[in-house]
C-alpha positions as CSV (number, residue, x, y, z in Angstrom):
1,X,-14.4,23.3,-36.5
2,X,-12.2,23.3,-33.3
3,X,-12.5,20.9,-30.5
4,X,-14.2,23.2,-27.5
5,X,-13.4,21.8,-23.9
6,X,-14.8,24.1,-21.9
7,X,-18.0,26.4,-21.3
8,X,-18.4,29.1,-18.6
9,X,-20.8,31.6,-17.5
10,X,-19.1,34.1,-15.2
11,X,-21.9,36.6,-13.4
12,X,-20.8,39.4,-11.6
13,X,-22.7,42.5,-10.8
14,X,-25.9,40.9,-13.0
15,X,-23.5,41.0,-16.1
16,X,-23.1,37.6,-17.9
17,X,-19.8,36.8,-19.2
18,X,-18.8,34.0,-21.8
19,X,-15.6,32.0,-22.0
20,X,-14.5,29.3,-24.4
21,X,-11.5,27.2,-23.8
22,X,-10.0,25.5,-26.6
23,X,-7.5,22.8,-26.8
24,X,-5.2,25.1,-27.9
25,X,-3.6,27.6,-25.4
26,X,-3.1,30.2,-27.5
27,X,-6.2,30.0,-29.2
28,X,-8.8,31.3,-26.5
29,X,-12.3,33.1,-27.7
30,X,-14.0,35.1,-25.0
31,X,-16.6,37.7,-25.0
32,X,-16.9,40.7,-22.5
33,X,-19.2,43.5,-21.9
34,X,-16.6,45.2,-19.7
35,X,-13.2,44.6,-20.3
36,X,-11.8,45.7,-16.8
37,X,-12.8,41.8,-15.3
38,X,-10.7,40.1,-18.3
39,X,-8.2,39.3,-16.2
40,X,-9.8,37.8,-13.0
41,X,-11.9,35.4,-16.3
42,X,-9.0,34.4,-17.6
43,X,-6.9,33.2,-14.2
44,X,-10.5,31.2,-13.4
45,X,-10.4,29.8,-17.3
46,X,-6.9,28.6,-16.6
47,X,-7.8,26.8,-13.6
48,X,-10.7,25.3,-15.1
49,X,-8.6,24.1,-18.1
50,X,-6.2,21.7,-16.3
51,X,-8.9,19.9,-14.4
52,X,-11.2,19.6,-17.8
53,X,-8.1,18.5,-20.2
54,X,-7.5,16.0,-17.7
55,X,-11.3,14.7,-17.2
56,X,-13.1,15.3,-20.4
57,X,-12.7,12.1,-23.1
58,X,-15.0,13.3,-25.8
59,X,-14.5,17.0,-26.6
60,X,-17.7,18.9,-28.0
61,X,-17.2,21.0,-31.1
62,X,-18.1,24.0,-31.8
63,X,-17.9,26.5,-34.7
64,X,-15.1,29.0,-34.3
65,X,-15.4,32.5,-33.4
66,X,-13.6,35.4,-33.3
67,X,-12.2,37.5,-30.7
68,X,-14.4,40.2,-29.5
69,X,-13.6,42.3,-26.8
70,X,-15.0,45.8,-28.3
71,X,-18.5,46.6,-29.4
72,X,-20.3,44.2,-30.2
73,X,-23.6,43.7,-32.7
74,X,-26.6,42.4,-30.9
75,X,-29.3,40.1,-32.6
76,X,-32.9,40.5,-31.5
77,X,-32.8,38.3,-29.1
78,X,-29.8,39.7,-27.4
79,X,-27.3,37.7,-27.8
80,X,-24.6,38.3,-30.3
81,X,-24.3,37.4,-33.5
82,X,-21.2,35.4,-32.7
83,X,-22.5,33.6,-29.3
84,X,-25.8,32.6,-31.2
85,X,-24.6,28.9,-31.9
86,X,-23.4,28.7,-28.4
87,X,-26.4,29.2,-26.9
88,X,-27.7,27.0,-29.0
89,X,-25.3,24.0,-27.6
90,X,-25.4,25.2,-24.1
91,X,-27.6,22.1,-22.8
92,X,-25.3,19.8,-24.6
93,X,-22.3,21.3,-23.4
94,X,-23.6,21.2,-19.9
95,X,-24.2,17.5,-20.1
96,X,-20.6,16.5,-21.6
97,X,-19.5,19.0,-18.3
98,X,-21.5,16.8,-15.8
99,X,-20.0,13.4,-17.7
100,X,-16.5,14.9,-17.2
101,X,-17.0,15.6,-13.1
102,X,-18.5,12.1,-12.4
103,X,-15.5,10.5,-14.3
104,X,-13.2,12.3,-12.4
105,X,-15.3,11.8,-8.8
106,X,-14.9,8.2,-9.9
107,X,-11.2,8.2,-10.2
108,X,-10.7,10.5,-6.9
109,X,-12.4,7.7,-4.9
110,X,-10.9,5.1,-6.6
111,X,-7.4,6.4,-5.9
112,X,-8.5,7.6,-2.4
113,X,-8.5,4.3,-0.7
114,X,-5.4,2.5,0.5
115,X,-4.4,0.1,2.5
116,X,-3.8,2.7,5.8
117,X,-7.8,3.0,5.4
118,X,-8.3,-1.1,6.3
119,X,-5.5,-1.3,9.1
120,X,-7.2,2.1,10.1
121,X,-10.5,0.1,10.0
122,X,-9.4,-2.7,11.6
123,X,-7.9,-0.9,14.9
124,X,-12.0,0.3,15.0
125,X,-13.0,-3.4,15.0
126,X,-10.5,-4.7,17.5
127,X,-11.4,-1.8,19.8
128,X,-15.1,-2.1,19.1
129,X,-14.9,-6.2,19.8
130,X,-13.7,-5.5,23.3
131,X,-15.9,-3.1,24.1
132,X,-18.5,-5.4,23.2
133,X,-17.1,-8.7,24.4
134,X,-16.1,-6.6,28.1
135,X,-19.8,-5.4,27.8
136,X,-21.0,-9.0,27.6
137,X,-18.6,-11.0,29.8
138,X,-19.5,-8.7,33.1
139,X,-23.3,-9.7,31.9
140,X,-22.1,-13.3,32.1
141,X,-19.9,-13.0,35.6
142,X,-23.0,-11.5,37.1
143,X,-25.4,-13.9,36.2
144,X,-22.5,-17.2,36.5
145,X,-21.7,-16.1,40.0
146,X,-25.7,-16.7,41.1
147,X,-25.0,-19.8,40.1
148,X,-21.4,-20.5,41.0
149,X,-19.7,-18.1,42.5
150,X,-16.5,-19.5,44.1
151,X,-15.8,-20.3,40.0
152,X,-16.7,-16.6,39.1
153,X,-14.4,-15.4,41.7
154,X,-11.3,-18.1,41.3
155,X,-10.5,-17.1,37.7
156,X,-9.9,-13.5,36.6
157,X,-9.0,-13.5,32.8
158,X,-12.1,-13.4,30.8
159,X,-11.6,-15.3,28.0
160,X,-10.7,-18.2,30.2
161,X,-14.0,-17.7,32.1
162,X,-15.7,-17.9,29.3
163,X,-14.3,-20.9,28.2
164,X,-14.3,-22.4,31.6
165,X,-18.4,-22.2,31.6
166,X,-18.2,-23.7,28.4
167,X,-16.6,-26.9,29.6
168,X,-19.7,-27.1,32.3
169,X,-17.6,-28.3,35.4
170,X,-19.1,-29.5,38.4
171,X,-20.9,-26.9,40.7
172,X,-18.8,-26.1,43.5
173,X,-20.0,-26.8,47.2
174,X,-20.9,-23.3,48.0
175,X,-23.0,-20.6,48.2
176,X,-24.5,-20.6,45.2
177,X,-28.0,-20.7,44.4
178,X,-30.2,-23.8,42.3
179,X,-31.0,-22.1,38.5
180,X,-33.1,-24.1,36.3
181,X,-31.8,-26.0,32.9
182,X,-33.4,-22.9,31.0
183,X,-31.3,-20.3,33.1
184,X,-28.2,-22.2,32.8
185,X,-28.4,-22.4,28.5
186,X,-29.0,-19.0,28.6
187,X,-25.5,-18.3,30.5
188,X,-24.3,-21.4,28.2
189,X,-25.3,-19.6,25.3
190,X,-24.2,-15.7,26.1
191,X,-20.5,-17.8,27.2
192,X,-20.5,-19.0,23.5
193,X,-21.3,-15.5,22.3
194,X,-18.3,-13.9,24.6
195,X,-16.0,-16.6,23.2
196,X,-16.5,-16.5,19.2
197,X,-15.9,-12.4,19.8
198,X,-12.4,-13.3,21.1
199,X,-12.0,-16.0,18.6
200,X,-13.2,-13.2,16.2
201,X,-10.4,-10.5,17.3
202,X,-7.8,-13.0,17.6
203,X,-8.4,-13.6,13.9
204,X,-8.4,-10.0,13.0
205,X,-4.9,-9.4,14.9
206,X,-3.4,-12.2,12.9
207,X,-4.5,-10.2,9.7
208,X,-3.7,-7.3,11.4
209,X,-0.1,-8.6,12.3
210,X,0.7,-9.6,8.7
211,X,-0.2,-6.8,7.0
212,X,1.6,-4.4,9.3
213,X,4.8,-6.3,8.1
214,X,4.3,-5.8,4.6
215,X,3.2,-2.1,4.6
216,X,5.2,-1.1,7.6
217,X,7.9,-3.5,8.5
218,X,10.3,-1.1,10.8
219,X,7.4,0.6,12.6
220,X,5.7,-3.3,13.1
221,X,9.7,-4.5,14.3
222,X,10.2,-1.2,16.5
223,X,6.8,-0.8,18.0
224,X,5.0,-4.1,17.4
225,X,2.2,-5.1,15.0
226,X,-0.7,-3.2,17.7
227,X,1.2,-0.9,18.8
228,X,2.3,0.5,15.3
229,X,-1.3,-0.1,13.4
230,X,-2.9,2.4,16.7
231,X,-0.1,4.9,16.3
232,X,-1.5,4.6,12.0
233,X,-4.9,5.0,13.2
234,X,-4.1,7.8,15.6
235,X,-2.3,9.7,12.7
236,X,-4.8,8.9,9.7
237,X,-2.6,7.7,8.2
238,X,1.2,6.3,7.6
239,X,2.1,9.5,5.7
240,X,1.2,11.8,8.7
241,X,2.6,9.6,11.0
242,X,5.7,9.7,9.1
243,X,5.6,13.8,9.1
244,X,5.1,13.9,12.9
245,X,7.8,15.2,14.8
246,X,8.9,12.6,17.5
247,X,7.4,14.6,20.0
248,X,3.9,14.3,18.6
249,X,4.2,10.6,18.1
250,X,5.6,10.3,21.5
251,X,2.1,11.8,23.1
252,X,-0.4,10.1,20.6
253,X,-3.5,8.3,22.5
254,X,-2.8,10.9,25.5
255,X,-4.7,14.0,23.9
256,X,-7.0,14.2,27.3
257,X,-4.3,14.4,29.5
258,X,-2.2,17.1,27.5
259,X,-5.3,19.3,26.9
260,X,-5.9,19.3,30.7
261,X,-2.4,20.2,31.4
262,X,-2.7,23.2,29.1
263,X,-6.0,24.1,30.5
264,X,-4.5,23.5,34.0
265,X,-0.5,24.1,35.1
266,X,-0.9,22.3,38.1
267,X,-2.1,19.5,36.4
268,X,1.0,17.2,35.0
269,X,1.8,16.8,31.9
270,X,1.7,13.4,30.0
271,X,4.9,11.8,29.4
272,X,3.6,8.7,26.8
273,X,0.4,7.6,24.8
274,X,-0.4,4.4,23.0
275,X,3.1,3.5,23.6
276,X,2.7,2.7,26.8
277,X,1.9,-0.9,26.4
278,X,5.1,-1.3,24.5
279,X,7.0,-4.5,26.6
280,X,10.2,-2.0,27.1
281,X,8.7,0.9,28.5
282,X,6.1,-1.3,30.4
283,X,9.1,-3.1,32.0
284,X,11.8,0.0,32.5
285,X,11.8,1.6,35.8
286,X,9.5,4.1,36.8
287,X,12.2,7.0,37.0
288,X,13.4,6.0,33.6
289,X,10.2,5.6,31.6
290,X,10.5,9.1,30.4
291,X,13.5,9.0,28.4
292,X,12.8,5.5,27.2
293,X,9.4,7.1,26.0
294,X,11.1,9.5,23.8
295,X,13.9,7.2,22.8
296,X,11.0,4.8,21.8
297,X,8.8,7.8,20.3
298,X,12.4,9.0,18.0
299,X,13.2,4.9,16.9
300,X,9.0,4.6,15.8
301,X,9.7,7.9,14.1
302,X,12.4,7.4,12.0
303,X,10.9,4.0,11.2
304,X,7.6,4.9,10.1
305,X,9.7,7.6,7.7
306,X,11.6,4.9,6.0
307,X,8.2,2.7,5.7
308,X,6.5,5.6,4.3
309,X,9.6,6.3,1.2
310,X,10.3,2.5,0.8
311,X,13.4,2.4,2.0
312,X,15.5,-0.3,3.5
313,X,14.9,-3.0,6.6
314,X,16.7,-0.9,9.7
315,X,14.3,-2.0,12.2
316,X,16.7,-4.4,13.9
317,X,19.1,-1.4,14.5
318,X,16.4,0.9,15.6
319,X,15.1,-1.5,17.8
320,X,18.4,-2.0,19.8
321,X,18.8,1.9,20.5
322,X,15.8,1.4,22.5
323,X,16.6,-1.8,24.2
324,X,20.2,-0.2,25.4
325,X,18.5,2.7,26.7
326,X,15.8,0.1,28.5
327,X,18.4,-1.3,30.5
């Protein structure tokens, strides 16, 4: 008895070919009615092999057969003499096959996630709490400045708006019109529903801030915590944003304008993406922003590299190319 790890029925042209993988390399069994596709069965056996060695924990026996490759003697049912016991354990070997592929469907997903996958995820939160919070908060000025206006107008940042209504302050002598209790609880209440969404992204970018630092230290001291997890999230992932020429990294987040330069030449192209809203391009001269850009873009680059193969801290040094090329 030899341990059998593998079954396969080959059809081609409405001819059914058998073959039997054993644990042994050398030893392989296999019967053909047409010896001219032996060789195409045997380079798909030896790719099947590797993945079953690898997945399948409790091998099926099976008697031991010969090699037949000639003429072959034919029971009445049709199937060989030799294959007869095979067909017999065909629904068993079927199910030890199916055992075998969810095992190793397990593993794949188990394997598959990482921790690019939650900063990925939580770049989609933060950007999906402003939307929502921006949605709400012009729902909240609208129906505020009915109220008060001169308050809606005198203070622009949002969350402080929000916070502001919060506190209830004395109506201003204005223009604004007399609301009933019930109106003003239900701004009350939509203000306290703008401000736990900030307090809810402000906790998420702490998070977000301290794991950056211990999965991508240089990129996070280069580009900042934001900055470098949307430049992740852009990418997929650190490894591809680690295999990105500078170039690429330099135009990530501007995909819309470079498309409609390439559909249009008159149309010009885009010098930066996400990295934009870094403080040393955001404060660098207008005439200068482009080489800064790809100064910045080269620096994030070599960073995210030496992040992604676990190499040393150089993010102070990387850092200061940029900041002498700000100047």
């Amino acid at each position: 008895m030899q341990k059998l790890l593998a079954y396969i029925v080959f059809r081609r042209r409405e001819t059914s070919f058998f073959a039997l993988l054993w644990k042994r390399e050398t030893n392989i069994v296999c019967y053909v009615k047409k010896q001219r596709f032996l060789p195409r069965i045997f380079r798909q056996m030896e790719t099947f092999r590797a993945w079953f060695i690898n997945t399948l924990s409790t091998p099926v026996e099976m008697p031991k057969l010969e090699h037949v490759t000639g003429t072959v003697e034919y029971q009445e049912g049709g199937l060989p003499k030799a294959l007869q016991s095979l067909n017999e354990r065909l629904p068993e070997l079927k199910k030890q096959i199916r055992i075998a592929s969810m095992k190793r469907a397990k593993e794949t997903i188990s394997e598959s996630a990482s921790a690019d996958d939650v900063i990925i995820d939580m770049v989609g939160t933060i950007s999906s709490l402003d939307k929502a919070a921006h949605g709400l908060v012009k729902r909240l000025r609208d129906g505020y400045a009915l109220y008060d206006p001169e308050l809606e107008h005198s203070i622009k940042d949002h969350e402080m708006f929000a916070n502001k209504v919060l506190e209830r302050p004395e109506r201003s002598k204005g223009m604004g019109g007399n609301l009933a209790q019930e109106d003003i609880d239900a701004l009350l209440d939509l203000a306290a529903t703008v401000q736990s969404l900030y307090a809810q992204r402000e906790r998420i970018k702490e998070y977000l801030d301290k794991r950056m630092k211990d999965i991508a230290p240089n990129t996070t001291y280069v580009a900042g915590a934001m900055i470098g997890a949307q430049l992740i999230a852009l990418a997929k992932s650190l490894r591809r944003l680690a295999m990105m020429p500078a170039g690429t990294v330099q135009l990530l987040g501007a995909e819309t304008a470079l498309f409609r330069h390439l559909r249009n030449r008159n149309a010009r192209p885009p010098k930066h993406g996400i990295i934009f809203n870094h403080p040393l391009l955001q404060k660098a001269p207008f005439k200068r922003r482009g080489k800064v850009a790809t100064t910045l873009a080269d620096q994030i680059s070599i960073a995210a590299r030496v992040d992604f193969f676990k190499g040393e801290f150089v993010g102070d040094t990387l850092r200061k190319k940029v900041e002498e090329v700000a100047k």
